[in-house]
C-alpha positions as CSV (number, residue, x, y, z in Angstrom):
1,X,-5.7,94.3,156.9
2,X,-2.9,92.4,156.9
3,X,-3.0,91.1,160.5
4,X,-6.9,90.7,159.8
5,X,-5.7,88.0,156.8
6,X,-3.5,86.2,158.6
7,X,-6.0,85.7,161.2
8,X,-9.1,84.5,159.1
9,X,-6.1,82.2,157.5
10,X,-4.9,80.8,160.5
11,X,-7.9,78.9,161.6
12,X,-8.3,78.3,157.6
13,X,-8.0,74.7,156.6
14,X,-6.9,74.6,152.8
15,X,-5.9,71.7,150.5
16,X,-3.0,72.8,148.4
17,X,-0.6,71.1,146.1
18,X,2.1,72.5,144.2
19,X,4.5,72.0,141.1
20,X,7.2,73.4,139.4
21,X,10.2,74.2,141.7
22,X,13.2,76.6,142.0
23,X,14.9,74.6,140.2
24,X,13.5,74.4,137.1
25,X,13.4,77.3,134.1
26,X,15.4,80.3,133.4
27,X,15.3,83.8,134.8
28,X,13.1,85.2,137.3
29,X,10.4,82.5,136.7
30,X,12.1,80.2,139.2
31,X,11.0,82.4,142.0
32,X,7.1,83.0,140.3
33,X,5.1,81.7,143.0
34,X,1.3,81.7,141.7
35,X,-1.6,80.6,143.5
36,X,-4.5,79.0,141.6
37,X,-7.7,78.8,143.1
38,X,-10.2,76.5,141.4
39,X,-14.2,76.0,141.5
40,X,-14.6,72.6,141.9
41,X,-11.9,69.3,140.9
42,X,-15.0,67.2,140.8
43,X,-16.3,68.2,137.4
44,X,-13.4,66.8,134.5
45,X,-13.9,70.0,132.7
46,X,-11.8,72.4,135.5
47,X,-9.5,68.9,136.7
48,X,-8.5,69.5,132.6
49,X,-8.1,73.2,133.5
50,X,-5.8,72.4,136.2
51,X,-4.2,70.1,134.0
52,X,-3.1,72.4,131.9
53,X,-1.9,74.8,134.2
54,X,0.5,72.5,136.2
55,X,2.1,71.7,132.2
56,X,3.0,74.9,131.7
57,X,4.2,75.6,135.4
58,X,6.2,72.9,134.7
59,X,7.6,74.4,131.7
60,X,8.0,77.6,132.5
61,X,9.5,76.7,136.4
62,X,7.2,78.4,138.7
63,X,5.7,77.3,141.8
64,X,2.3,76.4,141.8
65,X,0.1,76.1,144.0
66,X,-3.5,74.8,143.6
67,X,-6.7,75.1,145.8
68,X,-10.3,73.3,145.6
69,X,-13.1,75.5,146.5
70,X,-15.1,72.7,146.3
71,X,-18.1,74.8,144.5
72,X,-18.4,76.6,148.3
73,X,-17.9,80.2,147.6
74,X,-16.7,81.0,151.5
75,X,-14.4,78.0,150.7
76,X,-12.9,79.8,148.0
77,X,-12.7,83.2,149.7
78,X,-10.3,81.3,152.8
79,X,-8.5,79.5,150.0
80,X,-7.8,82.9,148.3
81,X,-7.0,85.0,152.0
82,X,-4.0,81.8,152.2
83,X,-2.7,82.7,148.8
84,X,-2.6,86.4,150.2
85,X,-0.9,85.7,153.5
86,X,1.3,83.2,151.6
87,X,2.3,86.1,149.7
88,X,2.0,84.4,146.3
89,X,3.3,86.6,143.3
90,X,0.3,86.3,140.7
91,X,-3.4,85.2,141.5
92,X,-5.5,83.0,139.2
93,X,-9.1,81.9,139.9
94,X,-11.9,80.6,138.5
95,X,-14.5,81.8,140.5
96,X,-17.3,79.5,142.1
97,X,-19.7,83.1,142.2
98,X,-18.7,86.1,140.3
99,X,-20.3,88.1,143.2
100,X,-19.2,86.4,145.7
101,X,-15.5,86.4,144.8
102,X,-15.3,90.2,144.7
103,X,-14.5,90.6,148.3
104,X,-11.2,88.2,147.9
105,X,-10.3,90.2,144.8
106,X,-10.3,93.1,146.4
107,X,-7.6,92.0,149.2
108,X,-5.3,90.9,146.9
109,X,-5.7,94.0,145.5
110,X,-5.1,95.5,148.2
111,X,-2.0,93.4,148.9
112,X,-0.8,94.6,145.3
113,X,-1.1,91.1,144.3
114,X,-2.1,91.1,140.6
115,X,-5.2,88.4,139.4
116,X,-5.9,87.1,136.4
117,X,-9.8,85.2,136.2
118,X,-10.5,82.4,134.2
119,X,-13.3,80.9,133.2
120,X,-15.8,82.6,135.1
121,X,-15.5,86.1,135.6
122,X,-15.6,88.8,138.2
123,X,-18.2,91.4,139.0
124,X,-15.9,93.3,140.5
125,X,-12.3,94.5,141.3
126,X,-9.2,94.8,139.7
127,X,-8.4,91.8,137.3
128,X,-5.5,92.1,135.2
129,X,-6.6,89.6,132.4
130,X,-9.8,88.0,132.2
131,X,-9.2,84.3,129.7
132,X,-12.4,82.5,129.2
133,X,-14.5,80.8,126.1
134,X,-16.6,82.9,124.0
135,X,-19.7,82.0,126.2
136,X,-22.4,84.2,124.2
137,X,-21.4,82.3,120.6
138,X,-21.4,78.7,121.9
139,X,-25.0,79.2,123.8
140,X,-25.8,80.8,120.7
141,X,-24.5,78.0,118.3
142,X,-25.9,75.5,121.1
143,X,-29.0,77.0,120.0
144,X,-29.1,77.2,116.8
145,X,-28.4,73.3,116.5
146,X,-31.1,72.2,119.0
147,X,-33.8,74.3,117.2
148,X,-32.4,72.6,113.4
149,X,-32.3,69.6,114.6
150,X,-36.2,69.4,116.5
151,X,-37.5,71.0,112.6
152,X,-37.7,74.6,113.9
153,X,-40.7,74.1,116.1
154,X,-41.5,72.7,119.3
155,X,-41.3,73.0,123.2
156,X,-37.8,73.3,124.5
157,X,-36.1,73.4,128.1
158,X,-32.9,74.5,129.1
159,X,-30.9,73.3,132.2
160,X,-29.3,76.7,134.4
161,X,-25.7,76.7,136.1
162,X,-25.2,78.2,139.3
163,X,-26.7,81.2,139.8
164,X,-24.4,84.3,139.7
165,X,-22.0,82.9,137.0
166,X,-20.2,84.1,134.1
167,X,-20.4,81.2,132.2
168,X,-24.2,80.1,133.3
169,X,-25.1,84.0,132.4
170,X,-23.4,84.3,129.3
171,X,-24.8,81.0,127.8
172,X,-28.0,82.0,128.7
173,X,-27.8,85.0,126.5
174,X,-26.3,83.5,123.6
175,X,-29.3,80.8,124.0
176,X,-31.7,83.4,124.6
177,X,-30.0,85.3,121.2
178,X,-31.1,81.7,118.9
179,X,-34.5,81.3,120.9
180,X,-35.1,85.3,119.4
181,X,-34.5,84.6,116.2
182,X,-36.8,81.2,115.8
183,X,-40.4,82.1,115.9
184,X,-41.2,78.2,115.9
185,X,-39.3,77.6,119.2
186,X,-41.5,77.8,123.0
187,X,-39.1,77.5,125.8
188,X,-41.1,76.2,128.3
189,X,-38.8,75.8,131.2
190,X,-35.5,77.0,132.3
191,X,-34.3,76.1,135.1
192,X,-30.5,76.2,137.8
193,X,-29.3,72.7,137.9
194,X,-26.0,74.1,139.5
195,X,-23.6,72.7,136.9
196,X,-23.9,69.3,139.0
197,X,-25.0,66.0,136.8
198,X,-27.5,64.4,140.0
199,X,-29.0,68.2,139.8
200,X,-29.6,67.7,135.8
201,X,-31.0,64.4,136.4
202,X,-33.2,65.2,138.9
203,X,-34.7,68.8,137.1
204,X,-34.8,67.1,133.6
205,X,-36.7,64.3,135.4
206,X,-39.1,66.7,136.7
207,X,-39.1,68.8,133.3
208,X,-40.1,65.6,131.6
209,X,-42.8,64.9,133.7
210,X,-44.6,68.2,133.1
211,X,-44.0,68.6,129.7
212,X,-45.0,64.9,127.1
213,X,-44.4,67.3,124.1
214,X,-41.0,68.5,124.5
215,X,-38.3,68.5,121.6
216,X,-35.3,69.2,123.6
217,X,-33.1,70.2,126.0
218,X,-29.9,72.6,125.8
219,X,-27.4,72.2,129.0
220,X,-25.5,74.8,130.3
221,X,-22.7,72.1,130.8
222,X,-22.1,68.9,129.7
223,X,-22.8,67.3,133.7
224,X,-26.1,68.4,133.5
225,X,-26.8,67.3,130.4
226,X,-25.9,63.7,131.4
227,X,-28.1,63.9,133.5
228,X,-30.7,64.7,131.2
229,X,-29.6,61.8,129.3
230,X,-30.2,59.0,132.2
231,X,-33.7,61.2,132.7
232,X,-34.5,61.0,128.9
233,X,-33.3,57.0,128.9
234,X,-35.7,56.3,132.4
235,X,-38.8,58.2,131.1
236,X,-38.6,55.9,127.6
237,X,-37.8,58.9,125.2
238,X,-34.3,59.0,125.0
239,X,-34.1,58.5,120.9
240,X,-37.2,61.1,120.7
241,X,-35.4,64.2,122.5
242,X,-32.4,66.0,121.3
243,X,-29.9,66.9,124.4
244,X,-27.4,69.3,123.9
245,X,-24.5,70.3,126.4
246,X,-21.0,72.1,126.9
247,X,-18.0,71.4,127.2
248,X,-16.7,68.7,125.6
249,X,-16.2,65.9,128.5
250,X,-14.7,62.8,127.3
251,X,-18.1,61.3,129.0
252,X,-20.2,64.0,126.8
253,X,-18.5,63.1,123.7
254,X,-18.4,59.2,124.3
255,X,-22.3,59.8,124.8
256,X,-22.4,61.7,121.3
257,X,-20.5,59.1,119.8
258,X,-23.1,56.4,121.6
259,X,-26.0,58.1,119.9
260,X,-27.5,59.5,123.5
261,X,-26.0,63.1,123.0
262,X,-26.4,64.8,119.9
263,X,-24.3,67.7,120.5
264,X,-21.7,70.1,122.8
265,X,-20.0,72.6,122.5
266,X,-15.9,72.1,122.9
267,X,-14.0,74.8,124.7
268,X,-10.3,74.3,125.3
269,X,-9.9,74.3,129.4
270,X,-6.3,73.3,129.3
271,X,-5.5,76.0,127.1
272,X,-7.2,78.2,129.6
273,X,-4.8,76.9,132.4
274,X,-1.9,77.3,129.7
275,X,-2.8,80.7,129.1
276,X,-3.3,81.7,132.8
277,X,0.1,80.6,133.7
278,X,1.6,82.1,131.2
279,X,-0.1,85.3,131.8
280,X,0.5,85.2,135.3
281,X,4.5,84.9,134.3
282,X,4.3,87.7,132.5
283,X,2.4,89.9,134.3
284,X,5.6,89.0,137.1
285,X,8.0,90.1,134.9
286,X,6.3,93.3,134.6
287,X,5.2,92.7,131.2
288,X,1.8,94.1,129.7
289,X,-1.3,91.3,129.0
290,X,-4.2,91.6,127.3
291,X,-7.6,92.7,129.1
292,X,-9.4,89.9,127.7
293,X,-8.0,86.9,126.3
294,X,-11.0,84.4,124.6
295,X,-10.4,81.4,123.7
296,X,-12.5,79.6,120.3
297,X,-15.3,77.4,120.8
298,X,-16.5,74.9,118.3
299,X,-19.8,73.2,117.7
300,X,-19.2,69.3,118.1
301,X,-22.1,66.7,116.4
302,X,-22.0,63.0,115.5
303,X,-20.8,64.1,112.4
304,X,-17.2,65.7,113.7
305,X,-16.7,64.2,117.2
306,X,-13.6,61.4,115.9
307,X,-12.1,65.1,115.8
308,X,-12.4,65.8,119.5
309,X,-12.7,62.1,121.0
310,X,-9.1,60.4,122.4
């Protein structure tokens, strides 16, 4: 297995950077290497995530080392064989498929190399700590706002992230939890926009078009509910729909504060990265984590976001 890795790794082409150095910290953290594999840097929400993470590699003195996957799930799997042959100490990844990452978890299990998911989950495999939002409350509080805010009746749509997610799953049942409960509410189309603004542009565009009644739409992210907003502000009907997303972007809450968004739901993605560090450390000094580690998530409206806003 080990000659197989090396192998696949060798032809492998994988961007990495790394912080923290030997020299740094106290104790056996100077010679912590973790690797941390990352969906995608080209959504603000995970380059905060990784944000956080090179802080408190910095604090704590480890070496990090950071990969892209690029939202490509084979990506991510070579990114994750070259931590294994690398021979990192501690794995963290946020998985672009929680299917699809299996496989890669299970070789670094197999290479007794511990992991520790965040974000996004795994299907499968052994993962020391899983650290993510509470996904099922804030698609439920998601709801609950959008369905207030349209009067309690109406036509609704709600805008899917990729397929085979935690995070897209887990919203959707917390959504699915608030459209149970309101009798008034007809969802009358859901669907994948792949986490990707041009994606939520171009289904909310389409959504639009087949539906002149509809009250509003909940995003699974707050990318693809910008792009619900420039659909909302082509079609004419921007001030008549309410848009919900998630995450708290800067862009999302400049757009609340702008009147164009009327809501999102804040997670804390460097404090994710914080926490996976710092987990990572401690599972390398052989200390016992927590299975599951969430982290709060807060309903943000015109009426709180000066709170969340730099």
């Amino acid at each position: 297995m080990r000659r197989l890795l090396i192998a696949v790794a060798a032809g492998t082409a994988v961007a990495l950077t790394a912080c923290g150095n030997g020299d740094e910290g106290g104790g056996s953290d100077a010679d912590v290497t973790v690797g941390l594999s990352i969906s995608t840097l080209e959504n603000p929400f995970f380059v905060t995530l990784r944000d956080g993470a090179e802080e408190a590699a910095d604090e704590a003195g480890v070496e990090l080392r950071v990969s892209d996957a690029r939202d490509d799930a084979q990506s991510q799997a070579d990114d994750v064989q070259d931590f294994v042959t690398r021979d990192v100490d501690v794995l963290v990844i946020n998985p672009v498929d929680s299917a699809a990452i299996v496989p890669s978890i299970e070789a670094a299990n197999d290479a007794d190399i511990p992991v520790v998911t965040v974000d996004r989950g795994s299907e499968g495999g052994e993962v020391a700590s899983h650290i993510a939002s509470d996904n099922v409350q804030g698609g439920r509080l998601a709801g609950e706002f959008l369905f207030e805010e349209i009067g309690g009746s109406g036509e609704v749509a709600q805008l899917e992230g990729i397929a085979g997610t935690s995070a897209a799953r887990d919203r959707g049942a917390g959504f699915e939890e608030a459209l149970d409960a309101a009798s008034g509410i007809e969802l009358v189309s859901s669907q994948a926009a792949d986490f990707s603004r041009d994606e939520g542009l171009t289904v909310a565009e389409n959504v639009l078009q087949a539906n002149a009644d509809l009250g509003g739409v909940f995003a699974q992210n707050d990318e693809m509910a910008l792009g619900a907003v420039e659909a909302a502000r082509s079609a004419g009907v921007l001030d008549e729909l309410v848009i919900v997303g998630f995450d708290a972007t800067d862009d999302a809450l400049a757009a609340i504060e702008d009147g164009e968004m009327d809501a999102t739901i804040a997670q804390q993605p460097d404090e994710m990265g914080r926490l996976g560090i710092e987990t990572a450390v401690s599972i390398a000094g052989g200390d016992d984590v927590e299975a599951e580690q969430p982290v709060e998530v807060q309903l943000v409206t015109a009426d709180n976001v000066g709170e969340f806003a730099e």
